[in-house]
C-alpha positions in Angstrom: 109.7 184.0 64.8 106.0 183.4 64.2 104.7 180.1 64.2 101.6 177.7 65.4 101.6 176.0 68.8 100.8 172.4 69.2 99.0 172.5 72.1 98.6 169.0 72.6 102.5 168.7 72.7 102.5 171.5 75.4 100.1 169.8 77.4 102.7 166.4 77.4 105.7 168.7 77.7 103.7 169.8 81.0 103.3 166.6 82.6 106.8 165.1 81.5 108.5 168.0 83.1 106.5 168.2 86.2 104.5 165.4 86.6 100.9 167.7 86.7 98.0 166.8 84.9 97.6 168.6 81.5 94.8 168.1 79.2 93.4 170.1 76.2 90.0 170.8 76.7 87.0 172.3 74.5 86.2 175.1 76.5 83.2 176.9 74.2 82.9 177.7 70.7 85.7 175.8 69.3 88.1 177.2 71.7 90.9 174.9 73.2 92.5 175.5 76.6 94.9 173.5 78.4 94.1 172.6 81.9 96.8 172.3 84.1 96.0 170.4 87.7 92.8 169.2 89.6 89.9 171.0 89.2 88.5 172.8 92.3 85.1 172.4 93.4 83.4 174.6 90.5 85.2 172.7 87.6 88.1 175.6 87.6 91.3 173.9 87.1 94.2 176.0 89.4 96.6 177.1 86.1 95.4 177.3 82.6 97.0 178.0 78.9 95.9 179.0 75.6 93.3 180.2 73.8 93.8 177.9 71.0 91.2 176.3 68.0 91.5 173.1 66.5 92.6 171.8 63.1 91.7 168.6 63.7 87.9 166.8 63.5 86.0 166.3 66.6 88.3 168.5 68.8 91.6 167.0 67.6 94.4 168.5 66.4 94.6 171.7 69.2 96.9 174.8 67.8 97.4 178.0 69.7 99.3 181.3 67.8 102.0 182.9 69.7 100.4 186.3 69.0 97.6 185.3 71.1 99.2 182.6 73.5 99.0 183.3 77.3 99.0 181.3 80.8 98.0 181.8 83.8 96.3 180.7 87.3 92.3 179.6 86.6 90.6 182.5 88.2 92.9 185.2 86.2 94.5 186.6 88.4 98.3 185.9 87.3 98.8 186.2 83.6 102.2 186.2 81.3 101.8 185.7 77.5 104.1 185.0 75.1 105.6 187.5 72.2 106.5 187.0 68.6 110.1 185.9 69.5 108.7 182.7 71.7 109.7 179.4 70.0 107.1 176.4 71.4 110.1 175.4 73.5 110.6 178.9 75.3 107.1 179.2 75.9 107.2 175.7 77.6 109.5 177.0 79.7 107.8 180.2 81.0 104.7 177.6 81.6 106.5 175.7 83.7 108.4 178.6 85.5 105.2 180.2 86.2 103.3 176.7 87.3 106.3 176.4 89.8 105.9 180.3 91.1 102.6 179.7 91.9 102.7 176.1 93.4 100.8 174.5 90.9 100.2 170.4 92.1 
């Protein structure tokens, strides 16, 4: 099944579940990430999800493609992404599993 993320809903299925931050962010040429946790010192938040666009005006409206989709500590490091089969809800729940693996707060 190949559909569009919301990313916006991701980001508040993120801190519902887990009570982390999670925001979309416009992260350079129209690109929208979601950034999961405080930042570090260097403005590098510790987990991170997309790449997405917008639809929206003025950065609204944030959609990621499953073909594309992936998550992952900030520096990296640790990556999974998410196949044609993913539904928004399954790929919610690899998020989350991963943000637990790696401790995210």
């Amino acid at each position: 099944m190949t559909e569009d993320l919301d990313m916006d809903w991701i980001a508040a299925q993120i801190i519902e579940r887990t009570g982390v931050t999670a925001y979309v962010e416009q992260t350079g040429g129209g690109c929208a990430t979601i950034y999961v946790g405080t930042l570090d010192d260097e403005w590098v938040p510790p987990f991170m999800v997309g790449p997405g666009w917008f639809d929206g005006p003025n950065w609204t409206q944030a959609r990621g493609h499953v073909d594309e989709f992936c998550w992952g500590d900030g520096e990296g490091d640790v990556a999974e992404y998410s196949t044609f089969d993913d539904t928004p809800e399954t790929v919610v729940e690899k998020i989350i599993h991963m943000m637990t693996e790696l401790e995210v707060k």
